[in-house]
C-alpha positions in Angstrom: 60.9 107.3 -22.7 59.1 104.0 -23.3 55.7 103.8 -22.3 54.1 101.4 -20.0 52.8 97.9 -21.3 49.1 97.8 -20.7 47.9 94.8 -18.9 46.5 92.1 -21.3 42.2 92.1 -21.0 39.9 89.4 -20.0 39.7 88.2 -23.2 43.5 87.7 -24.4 44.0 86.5 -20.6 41.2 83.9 -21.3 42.5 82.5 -24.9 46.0 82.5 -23.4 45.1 79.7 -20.7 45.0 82.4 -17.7 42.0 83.2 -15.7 41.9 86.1 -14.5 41.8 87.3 -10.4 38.6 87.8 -9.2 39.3 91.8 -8.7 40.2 91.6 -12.4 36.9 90.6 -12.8 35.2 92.7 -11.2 36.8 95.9 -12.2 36.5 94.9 -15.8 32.4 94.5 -14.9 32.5 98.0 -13.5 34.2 99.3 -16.5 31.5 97.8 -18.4 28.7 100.0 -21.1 25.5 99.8 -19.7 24.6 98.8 -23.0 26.7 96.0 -23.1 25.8 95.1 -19.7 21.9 94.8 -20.8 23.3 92.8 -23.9 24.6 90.1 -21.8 21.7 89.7 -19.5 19.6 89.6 -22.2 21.6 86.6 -23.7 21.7 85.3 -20.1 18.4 85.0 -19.7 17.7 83.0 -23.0 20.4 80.8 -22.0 19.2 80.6 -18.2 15.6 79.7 -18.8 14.9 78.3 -22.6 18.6 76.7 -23.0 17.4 73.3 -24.0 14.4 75.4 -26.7 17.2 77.2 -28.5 20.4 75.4 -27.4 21.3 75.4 -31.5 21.3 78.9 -31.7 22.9 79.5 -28.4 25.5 77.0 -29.7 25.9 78.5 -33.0 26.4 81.7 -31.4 28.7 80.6 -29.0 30.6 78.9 -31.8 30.7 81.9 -33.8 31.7 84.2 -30.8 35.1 82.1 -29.9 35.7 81.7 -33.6 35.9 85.5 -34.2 37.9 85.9 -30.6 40.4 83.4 -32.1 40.1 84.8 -35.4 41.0 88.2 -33.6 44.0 87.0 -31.8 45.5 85.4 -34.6 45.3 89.1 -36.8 46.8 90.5 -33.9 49.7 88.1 -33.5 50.2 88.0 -37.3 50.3 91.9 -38.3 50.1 94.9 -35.8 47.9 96.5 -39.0 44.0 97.4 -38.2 42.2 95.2 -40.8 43.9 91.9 -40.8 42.7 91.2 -37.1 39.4 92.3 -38.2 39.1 90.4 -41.4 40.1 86.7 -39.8 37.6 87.7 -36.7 34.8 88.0 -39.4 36.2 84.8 -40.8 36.4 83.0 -37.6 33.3 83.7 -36.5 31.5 82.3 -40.2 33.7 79.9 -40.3 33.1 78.4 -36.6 30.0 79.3 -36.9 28.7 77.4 -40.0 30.7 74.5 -39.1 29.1 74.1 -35.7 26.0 73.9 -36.8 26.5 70.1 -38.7 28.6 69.0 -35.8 26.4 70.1 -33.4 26.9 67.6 -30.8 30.4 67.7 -30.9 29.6 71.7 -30.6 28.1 70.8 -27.8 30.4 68.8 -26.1 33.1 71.3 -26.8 30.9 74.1 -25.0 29.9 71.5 -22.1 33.6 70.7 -22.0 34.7 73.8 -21.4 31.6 74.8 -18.8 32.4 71.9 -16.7 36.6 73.1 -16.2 35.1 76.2 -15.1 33.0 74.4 -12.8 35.0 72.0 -11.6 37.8 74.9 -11.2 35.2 77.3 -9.0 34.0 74.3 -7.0 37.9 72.8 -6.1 39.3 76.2 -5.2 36.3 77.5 -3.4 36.0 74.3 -1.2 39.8 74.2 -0.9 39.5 77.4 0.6 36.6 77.6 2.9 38.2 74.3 4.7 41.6 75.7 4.7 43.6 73.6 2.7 46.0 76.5 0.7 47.9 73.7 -0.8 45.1 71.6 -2.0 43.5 75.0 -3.7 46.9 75.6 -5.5 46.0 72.4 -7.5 42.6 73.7 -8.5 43.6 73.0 -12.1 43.0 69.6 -11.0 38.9 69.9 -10.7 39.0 72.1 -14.1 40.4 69.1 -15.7 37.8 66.2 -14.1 34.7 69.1 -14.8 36.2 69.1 -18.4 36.0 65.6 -18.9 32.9 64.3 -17.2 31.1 67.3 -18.9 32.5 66.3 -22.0 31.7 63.1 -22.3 28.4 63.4 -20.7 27.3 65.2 -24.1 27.7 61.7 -25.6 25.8 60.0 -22.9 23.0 62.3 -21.8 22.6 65.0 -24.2 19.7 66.9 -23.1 20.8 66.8 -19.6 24.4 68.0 -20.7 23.0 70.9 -23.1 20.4 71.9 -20.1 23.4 71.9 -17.5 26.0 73.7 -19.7 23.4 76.4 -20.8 21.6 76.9 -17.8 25.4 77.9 -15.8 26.2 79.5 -18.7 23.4 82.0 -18.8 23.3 82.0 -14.7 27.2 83.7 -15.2 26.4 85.8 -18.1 23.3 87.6 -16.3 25.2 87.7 -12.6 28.0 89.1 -14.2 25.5 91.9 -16.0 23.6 92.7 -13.1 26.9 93.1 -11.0 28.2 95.7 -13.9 24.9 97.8 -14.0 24.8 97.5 -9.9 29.2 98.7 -9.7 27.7 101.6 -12.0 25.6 103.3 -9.2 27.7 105.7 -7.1 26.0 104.5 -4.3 26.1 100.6 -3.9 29.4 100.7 -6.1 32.4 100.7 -2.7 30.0 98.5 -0.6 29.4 96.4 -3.6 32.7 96.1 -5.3 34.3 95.6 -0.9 31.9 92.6 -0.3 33.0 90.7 -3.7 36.4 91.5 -3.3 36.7 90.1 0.4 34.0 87.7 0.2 35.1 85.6 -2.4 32.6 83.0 -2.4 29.4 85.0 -3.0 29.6 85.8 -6.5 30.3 81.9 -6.8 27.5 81.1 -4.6 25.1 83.0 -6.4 26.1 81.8 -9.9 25.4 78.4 -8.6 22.2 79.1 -7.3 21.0 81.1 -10.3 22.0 78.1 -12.4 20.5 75.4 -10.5 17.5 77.2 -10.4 17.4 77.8 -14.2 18.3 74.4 -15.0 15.1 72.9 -12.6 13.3 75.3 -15.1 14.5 74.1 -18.2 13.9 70.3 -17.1 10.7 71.2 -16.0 9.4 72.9 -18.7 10.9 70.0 -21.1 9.2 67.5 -19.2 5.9 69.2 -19.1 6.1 69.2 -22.8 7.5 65.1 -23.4 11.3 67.1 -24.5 11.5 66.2 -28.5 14.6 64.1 -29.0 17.2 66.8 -30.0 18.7 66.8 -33.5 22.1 67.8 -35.2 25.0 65.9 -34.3 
């Protein structure tokens, strides 16, 4: 008897071109390590409030992640052996890595890039569907793909206003997301919890956005407190 295919995880999902549901989400959060969890807000936070202080080793590291993911994935699709996956994500990751760090602000535009679809893909389908329009929120590809380009090309434009944008949302998901995993992990907020952000759709959105508006207001005032040097790299 064959056994069942497991679903694919967030992270083949992701490098595949799917995003996942929003209850995928969420029960992969709940699934989470509490260490893990603490790992991520921890990186969140450095992204969220000193984004624009350390955006090249946030960059590096970001470089070096989705390096070793793709590095990963390629192993897997190439040999169904242990090591190979784990030797090309090693190799990924230094090679991504190292390389981002000389073409930093095409690094950056790449990350900014790639921020701004996920923007621009939240902000089209949750306005599509808090005014009703089901067939308008069907095409929310459609704001992924302006978010990707005006976010893009804005690294070319306005870099320290891009690099504080892209950082700041990118830290405000990564410590939402942790909190929410180390909150689905207490017996007692877990069902009212996990209920509200499966039926409410828009708060876990809502909050993201807040979190990230607020930590980039930080970032651009602290930077202006200080004059902002003129970034380098790139």
């Amino acid at each position: 008897m064959s056994q069942p295919i497991p679903p694919p995880g967030l992270t083949d999902q992701l490098l595949s071109g799917q995003l996942p549901s929003l209850e995928q989400f969420i029960t992969r959060l709940s699934q989470s390590d509490p260490l893990e969890a603490l790992a991520l807000l921890a990186f969140g936070l450095v992204c969220l409030l000193a984004g624009w202080k350390l955006f090249q080793a946030i960059v590096v590291l970001n470089a070096a992640l989705l390096g070793g993911l793709l590095g990963h994935r390629l192993g897997l699709e190439l040999s169904a052996g242990p090591n190979l996956p784990v030797i090309l994500a090693v190799a990924g990751a230094l090679l991504v890595g190292v390389l981002a760090w000389p073409l930093m602000k095409v690094a950056v535009s790449a990350m900014a890039a790639l921020m701004g679809a996920l923007i621009g893909y939240a902000a089209w389908s949750q306005i599509a569907g808090a005014t009703g329009h089901v067939a308008v929120q069907q095409h929310a590809w459609a704001g992924g793909v302006i978010g990707l380009i005006t976010l893009g090309l804005l690294a070319w434009v306005i870099f320290r206003f891009t690099v504080m944008l892209f950082t700041a949302f990118q830290g405000a998901f990564l410590s939402v997301s942790a909190v929410v995993a180390l909150l689905l992990r207490h017996p007692d907020v877990q069902p009212r919890l996990q209920t509200t952000l499966s039926q409410e759709d828009y708060v876990l959105s809502l909050i993201v956005l807040v979190a990230g508006v607020i930590g980039f207001s930080l970032q651009y005032a602290s930077a202006g407190k200080k004059g902002g040097k003129k970034p380098t790299g790139g």
